[in-house]
Backbone as JSON Lines, residues from 0, in Angstrom:
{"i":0,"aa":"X","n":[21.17,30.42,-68.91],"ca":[20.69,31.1,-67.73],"c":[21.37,32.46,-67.63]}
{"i":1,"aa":"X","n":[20.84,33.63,-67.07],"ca":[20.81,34.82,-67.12],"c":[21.96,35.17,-65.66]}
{"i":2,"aa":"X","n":[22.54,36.42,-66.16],"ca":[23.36,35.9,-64.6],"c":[22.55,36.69,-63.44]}
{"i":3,"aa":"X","n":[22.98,36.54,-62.41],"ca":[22.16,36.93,-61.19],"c":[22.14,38.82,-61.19]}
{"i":4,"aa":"X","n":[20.89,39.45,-61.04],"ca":[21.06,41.04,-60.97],"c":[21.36,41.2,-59.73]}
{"i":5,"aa":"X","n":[22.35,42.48,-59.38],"ca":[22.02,42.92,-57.91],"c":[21.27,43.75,-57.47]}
{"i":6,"aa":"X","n":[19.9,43.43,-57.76],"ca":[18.98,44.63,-57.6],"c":[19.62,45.49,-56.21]}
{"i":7,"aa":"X","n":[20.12,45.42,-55.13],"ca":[20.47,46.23,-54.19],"c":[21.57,47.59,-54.49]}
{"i":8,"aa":"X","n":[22.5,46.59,-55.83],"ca":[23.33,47.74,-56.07],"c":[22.72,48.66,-56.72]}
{"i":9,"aa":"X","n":[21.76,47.91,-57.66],"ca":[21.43,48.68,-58.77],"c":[20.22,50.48,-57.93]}
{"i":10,"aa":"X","n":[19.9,49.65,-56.96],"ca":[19.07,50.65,-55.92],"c":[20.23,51.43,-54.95]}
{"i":11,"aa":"X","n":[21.39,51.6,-54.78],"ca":[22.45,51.97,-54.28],"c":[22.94,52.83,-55.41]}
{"i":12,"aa":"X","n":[22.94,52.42,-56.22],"ca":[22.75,53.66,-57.39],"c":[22.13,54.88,-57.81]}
{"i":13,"aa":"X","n":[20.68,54.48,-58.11],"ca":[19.15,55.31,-57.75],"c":[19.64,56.18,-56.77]}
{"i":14,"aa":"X","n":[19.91,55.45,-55.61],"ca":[19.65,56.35,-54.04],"c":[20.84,57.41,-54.17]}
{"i":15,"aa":"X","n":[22.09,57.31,-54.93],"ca":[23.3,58.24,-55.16],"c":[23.38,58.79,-56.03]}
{"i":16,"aa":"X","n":[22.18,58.74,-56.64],"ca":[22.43,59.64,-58.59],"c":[21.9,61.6,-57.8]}
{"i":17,"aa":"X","n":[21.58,61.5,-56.94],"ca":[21.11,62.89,-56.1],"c":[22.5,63.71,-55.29]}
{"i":18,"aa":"X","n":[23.18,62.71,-54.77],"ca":[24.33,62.61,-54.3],"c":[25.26,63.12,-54.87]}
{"i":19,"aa":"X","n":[25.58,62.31,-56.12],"ca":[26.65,62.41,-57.49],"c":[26.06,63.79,-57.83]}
{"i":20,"aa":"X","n":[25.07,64.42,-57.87],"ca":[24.91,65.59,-58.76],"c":[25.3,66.81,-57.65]}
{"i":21,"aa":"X","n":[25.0,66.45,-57.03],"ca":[25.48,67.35,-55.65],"c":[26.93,67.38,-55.45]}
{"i":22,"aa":"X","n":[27.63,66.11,-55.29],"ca":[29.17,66.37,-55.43],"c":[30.18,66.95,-56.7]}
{"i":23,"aa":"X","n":[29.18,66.88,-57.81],"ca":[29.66,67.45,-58.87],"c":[30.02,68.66,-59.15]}
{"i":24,"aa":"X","n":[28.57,69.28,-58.61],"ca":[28.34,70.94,-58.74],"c":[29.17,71.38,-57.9]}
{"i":25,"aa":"X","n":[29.41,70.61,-56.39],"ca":[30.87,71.48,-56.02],"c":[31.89,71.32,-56.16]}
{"i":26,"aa":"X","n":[32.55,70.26,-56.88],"ca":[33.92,69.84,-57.5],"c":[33.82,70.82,-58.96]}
{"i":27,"aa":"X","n":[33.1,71.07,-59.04],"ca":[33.14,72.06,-60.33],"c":[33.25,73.32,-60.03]}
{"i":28,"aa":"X","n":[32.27,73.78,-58.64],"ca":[32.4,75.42,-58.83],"c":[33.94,75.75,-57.68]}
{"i":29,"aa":"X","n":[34.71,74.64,-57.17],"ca":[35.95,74.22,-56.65],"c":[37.2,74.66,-57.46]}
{"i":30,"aa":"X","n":[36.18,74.12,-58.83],"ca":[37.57,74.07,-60.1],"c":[37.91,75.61,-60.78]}
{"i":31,"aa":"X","n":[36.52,76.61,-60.11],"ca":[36.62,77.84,-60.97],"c":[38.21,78.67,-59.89]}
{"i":32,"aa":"X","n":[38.58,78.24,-58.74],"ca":[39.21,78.99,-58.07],"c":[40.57,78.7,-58.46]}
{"i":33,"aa":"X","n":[40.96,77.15,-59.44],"ca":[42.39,77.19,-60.08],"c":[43.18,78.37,-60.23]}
{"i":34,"aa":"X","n":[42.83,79.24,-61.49],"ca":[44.08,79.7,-62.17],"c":[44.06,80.48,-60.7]}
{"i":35,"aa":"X","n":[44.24,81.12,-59.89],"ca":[43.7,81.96,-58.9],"c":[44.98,81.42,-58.03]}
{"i":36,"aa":"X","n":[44.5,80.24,-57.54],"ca":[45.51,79.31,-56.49],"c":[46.73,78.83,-57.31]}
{"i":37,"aa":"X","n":[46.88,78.77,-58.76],"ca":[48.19,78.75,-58.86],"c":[48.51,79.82,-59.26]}
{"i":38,"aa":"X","n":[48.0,80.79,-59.26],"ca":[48.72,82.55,-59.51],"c":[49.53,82.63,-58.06]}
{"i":39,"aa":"X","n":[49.05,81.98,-56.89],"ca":[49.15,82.73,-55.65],"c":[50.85,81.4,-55.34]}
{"i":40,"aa":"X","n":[50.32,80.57,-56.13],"ca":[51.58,79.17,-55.79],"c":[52.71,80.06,-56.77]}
{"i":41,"aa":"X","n":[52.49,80.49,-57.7],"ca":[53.82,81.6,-58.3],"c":[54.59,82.47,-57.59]}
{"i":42,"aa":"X","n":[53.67,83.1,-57.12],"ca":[53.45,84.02,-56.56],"c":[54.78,83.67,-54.88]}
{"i":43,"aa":"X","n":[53.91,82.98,-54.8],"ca":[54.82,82.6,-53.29],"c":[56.14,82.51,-53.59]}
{"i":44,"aa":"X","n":[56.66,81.18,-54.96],"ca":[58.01,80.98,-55.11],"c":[58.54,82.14,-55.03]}
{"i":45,"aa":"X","n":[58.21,83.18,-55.59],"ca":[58.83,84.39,-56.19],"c":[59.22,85.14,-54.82]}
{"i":46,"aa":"X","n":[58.16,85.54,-53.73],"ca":[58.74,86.05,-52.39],"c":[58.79,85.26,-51.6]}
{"i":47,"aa":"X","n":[58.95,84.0,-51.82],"ca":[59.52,83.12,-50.55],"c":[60.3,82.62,-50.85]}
{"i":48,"aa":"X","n":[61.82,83.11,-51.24],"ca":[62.87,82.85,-51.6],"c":[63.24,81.55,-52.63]}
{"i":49,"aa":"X","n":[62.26,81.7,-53.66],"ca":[62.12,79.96,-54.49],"c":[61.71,79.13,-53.81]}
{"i":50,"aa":"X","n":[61.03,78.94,-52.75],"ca":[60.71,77.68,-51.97],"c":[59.32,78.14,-51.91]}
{"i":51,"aa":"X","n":[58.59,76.8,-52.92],"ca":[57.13,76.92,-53.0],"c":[56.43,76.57,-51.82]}
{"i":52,"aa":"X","n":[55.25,77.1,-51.8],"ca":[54.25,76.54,-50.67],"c":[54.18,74.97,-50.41]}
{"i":53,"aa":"X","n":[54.32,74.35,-49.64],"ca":[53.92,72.92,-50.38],"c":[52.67,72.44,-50.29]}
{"i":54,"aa":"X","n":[51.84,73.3,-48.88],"ca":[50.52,73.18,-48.66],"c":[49.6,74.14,-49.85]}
{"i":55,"aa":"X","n":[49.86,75.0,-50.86],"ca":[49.78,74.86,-52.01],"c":[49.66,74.29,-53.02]}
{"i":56,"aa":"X","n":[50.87,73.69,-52.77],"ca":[51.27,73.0,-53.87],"c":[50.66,71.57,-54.07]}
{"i":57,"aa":"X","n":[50.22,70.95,-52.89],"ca":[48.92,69.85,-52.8],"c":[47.68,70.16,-53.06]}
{"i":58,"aa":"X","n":[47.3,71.22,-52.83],"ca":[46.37,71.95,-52.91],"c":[46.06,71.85,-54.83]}
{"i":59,"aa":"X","n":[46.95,72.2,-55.52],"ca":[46.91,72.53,-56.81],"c":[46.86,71.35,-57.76]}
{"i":60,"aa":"X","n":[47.72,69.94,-57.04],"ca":[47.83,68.75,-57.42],"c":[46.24,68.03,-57.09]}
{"i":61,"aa":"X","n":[46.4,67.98,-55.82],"ca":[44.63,67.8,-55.38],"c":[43.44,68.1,-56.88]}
{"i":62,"aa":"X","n":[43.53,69.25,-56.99],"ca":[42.04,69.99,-57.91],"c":[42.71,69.4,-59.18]}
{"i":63,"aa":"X","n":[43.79,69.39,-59.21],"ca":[44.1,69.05,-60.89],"c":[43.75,67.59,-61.13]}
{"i":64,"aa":"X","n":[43.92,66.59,-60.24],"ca":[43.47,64.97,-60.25],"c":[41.62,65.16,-59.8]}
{"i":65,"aa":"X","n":[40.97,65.85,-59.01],"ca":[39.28,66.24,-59.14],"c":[39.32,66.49,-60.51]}
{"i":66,"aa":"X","n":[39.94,67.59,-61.62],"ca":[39.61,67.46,-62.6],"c":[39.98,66.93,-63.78]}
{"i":67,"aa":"X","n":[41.1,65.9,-63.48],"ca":[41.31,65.31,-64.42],"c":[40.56,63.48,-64.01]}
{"i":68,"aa":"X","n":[40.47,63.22,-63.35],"ca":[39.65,62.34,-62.94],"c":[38.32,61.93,-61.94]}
{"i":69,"aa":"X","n":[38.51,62.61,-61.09],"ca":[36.84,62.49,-60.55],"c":[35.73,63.54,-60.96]}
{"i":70,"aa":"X","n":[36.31,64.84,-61.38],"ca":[34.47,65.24,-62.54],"c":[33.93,64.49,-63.53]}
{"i":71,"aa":"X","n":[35.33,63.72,-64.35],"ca":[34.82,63.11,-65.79],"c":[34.1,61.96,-65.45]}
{"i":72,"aa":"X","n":[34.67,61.41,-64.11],"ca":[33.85,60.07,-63.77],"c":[32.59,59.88,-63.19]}
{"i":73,"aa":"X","n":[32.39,60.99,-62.55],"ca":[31.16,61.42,-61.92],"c":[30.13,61.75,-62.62]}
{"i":74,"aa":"X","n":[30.76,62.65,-63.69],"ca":[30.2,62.71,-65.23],"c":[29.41,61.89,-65.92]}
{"i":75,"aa":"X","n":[30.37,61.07,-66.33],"ca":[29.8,59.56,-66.86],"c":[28.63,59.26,-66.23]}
{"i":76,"aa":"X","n":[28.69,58.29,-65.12],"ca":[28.59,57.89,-63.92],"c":[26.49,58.47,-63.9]}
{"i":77,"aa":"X","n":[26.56,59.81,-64.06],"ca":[25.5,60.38,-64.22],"c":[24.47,60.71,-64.99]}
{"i":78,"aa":"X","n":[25.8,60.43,-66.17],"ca":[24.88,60.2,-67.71],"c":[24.54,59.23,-68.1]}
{"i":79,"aa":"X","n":[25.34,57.62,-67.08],"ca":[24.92,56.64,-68.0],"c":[23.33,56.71,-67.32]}
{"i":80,"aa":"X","n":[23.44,56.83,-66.25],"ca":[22.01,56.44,-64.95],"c":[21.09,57.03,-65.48]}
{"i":81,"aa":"X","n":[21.31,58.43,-65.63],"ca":[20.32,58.69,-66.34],"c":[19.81,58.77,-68.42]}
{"i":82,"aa":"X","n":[20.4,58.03,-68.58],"ca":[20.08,57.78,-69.7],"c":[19.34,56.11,-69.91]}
{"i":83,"aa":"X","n":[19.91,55.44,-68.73],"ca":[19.47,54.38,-68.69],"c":[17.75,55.03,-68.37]}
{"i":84,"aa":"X","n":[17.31,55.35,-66.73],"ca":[16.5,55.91,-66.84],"c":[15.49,56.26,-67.97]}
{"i":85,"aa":"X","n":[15.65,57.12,-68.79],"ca":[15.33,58.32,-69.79],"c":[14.78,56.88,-71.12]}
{"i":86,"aa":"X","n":[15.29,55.63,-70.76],"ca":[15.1,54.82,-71.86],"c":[14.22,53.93,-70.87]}
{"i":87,"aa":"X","n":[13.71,54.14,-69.81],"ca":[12.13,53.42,-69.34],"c":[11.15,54.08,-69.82]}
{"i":88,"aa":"X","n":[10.1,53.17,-70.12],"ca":[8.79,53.91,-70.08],"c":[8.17,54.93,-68.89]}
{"i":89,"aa":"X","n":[7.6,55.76,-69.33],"ca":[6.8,56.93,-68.53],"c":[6.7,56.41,-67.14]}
{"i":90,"aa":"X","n":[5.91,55.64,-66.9],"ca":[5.38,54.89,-65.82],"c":[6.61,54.05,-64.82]}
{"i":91,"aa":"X","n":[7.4,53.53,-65.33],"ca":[8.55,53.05,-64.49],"c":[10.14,54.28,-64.26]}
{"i":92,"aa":"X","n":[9.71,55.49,-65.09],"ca":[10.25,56.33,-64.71],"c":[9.6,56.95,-63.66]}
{"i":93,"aa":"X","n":[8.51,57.06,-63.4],"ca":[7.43,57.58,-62.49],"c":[7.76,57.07,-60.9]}
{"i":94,"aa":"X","n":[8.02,55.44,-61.11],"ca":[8.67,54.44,-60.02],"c":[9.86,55.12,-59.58]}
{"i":95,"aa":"X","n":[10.72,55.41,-60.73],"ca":[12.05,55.53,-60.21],"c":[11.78,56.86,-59.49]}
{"i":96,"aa":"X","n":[11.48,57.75,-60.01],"ca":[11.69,59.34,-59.39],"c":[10.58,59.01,-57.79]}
{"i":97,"aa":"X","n":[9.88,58.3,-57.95],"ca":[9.24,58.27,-56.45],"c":[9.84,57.48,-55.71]}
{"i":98,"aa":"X","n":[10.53,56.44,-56.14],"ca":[11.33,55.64,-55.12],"c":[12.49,55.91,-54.95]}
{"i":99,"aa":"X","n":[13.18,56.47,-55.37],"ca":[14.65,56.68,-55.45],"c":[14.9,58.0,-56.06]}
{"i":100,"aa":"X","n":[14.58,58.81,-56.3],"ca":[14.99,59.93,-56.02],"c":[14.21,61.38,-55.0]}
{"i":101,"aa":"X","n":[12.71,61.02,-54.69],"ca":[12.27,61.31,-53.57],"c":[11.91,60.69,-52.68]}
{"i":102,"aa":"X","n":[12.62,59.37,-52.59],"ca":[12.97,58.16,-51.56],"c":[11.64,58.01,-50.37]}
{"i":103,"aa":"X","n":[10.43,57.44,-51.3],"ca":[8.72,57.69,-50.79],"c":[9.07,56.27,-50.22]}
{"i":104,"aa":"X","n":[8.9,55.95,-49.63],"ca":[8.37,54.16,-48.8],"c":[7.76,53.77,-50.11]}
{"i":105,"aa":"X","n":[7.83,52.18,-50.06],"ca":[7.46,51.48,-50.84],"c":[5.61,51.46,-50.83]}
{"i":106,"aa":"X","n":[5.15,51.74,-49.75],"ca":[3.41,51.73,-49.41],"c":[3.34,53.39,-50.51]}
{"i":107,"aa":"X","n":[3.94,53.78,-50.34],"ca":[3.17,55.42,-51.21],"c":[3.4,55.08,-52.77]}
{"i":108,"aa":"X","n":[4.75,54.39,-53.0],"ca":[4.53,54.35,-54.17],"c":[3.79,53.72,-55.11]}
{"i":109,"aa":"X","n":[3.04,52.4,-54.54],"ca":[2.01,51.43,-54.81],"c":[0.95,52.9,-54.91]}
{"i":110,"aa":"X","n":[0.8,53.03,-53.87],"ca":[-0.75,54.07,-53.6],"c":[-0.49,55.31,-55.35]}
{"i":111,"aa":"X","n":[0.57,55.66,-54.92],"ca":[1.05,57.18,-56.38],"c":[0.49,56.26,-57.44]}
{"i":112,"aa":"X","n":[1.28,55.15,-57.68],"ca":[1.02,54.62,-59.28],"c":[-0.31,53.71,-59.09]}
{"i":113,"aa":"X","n":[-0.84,53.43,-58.33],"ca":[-2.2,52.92,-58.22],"c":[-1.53,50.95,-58.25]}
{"i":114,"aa":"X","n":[-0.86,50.69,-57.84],"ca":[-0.68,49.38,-58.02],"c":[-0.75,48.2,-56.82]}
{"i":115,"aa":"X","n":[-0.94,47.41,-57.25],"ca":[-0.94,45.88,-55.79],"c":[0.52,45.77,-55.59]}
{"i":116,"aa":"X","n":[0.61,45.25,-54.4],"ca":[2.12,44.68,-53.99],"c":[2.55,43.87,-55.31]}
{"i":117,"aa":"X","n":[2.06,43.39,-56.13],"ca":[2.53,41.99,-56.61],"c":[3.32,42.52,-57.5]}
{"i":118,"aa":"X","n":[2.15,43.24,-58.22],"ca":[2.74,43.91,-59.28],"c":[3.69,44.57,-59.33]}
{"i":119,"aa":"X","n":[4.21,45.46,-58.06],"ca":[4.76,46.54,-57.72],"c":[6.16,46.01,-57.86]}
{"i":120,"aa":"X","n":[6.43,44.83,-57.25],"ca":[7.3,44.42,-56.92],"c":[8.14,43.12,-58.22]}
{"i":121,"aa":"X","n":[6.85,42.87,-59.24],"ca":[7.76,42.41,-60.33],"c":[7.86,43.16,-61.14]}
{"i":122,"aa":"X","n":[7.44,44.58,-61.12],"ca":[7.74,45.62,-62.26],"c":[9.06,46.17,-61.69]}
{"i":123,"aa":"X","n":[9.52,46.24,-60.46],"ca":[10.63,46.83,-59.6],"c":[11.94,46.34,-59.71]}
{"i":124,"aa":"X","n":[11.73,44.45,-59.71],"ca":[12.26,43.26,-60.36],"c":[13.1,43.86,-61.81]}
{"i":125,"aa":"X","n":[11.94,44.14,-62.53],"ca":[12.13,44.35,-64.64],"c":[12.6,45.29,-64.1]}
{"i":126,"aa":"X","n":[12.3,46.98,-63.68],"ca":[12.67,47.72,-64.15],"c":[14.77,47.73,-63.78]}
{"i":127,"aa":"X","n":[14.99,47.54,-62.53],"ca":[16.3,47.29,-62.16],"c":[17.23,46.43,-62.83]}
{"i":128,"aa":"X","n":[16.5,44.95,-62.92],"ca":[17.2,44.54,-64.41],"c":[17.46,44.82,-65.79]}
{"i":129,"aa":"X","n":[16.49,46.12,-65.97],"ca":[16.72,46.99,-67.06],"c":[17.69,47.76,-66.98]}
{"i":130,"aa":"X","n":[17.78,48.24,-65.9],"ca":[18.98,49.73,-65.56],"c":[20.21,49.07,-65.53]}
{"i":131,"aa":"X","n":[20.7,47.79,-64.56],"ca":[21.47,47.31,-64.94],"c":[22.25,46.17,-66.15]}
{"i":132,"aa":"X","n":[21.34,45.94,-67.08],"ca":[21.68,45.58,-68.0],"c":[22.22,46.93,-69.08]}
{"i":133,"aa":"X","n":[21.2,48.22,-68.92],"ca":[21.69,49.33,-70.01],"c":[23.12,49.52,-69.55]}
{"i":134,"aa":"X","n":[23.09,49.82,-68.49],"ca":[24.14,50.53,-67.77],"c":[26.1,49.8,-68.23]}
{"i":135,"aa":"X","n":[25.45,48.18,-68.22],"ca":[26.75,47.21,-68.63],"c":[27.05,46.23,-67.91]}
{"i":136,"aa":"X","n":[26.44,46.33,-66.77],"ca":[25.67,45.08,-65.7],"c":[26.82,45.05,-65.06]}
{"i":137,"aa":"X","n":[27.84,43.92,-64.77],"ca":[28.78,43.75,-63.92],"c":[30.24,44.48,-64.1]}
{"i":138,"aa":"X","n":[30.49,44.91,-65.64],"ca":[31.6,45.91,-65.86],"c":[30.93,47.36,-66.16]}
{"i":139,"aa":"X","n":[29.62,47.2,-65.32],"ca":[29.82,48.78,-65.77],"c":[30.57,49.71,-64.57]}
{"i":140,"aa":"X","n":[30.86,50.96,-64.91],"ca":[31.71,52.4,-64.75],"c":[31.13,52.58,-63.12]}
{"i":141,"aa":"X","n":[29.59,52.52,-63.32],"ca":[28.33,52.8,-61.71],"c":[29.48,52.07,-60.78]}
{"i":142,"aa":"X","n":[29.9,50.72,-60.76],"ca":[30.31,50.0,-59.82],"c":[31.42,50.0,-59.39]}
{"i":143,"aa":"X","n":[31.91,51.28,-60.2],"ca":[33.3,52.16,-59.13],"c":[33.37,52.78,-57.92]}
{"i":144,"aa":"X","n":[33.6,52.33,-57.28],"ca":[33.67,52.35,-55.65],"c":[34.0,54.43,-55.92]}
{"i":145,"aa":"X","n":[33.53,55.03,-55.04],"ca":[33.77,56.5,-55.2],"c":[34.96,56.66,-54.56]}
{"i":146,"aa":"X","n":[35.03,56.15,-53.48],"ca":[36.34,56.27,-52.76],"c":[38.05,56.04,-53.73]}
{"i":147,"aa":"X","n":[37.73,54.76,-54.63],"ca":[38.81,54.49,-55.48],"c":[39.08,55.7,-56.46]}
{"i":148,"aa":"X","n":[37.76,56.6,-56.6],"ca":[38.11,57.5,-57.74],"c":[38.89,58.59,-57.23]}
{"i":149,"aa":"X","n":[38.44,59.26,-56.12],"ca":[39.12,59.85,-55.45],"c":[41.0,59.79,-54.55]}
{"i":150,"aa":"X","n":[41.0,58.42,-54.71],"ca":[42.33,57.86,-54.07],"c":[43.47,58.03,-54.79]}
{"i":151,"aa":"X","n":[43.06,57.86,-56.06],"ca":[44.44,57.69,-57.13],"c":[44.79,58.92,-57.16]}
């Protein structure tokens, strides 16, 4: 026997892969202001009698753990989803981008792809057990709490 999917997470996913790309692009264009903020953390020791900023100096520790651990994970995180994605057929990619990433009610997306409830809903079944099986199912990377990435 197959183990149980969580189709909810796996749709908690979908619904944050818009999210994740959005928090990325500004943890990244965040990261261009480094050398900058520790020129200015030098900078300080030097006329503030050797005694660094320390609200700086978190500041510098902060962006250096964003980029040494939450871009690369977010990273991932974005490539597996969508690669999982990118490995459905046309048509259940069609599902995904109308249900979960322009988040249409379940009635439009039947109507878009021309389908009955029945169907709709055991192709919705396959396709999620697809994403989370590519993805690595219960150890995969997706099911890192965002908050934990950010904490350490």
């Amino acid at each position: 026997m197959s183990p149980q999917v969580p189709h909810s997470q796996v749709e908690s996913w979908l619904f944050a892969l818009p999210e994740w790309k959005s928090r990325l692009e500004t943890l990244e264009s965040q990261q261009e202001r480094i050398p900058g903020l520790t020129q200015k953390f030098e900078l300080v020791a030097i006329h503030g009698k050797g005694q660094k900023n320390e609200a700086i100096l978190n500041e510098v520790i902060r962006r250096l753990q964003v980029q040494e651990i939450e871009i690369p994970v977010l990273q991932m995180k974005i490539e597996m989803l969508e690669a999982a994605i990118q490995a459905l057929l046309p048509k259940e990619q069609q599902f995904i981008e109308h249900r979960y990433l322009l988040r249409l009610p379940h009635a439009d997306v039947m109507e878009k792809l021309k389908t009955t409830h029945r169907i709709y809903y055991r192709n919705r079944k396959r396709v999620l057990s697809h994403i989370y099986r590519f993805v690595g199912g219960p150890d995969s990377i997706l099911g890192m709490e965002d908050d934990m990435i950010s904490s350490e």
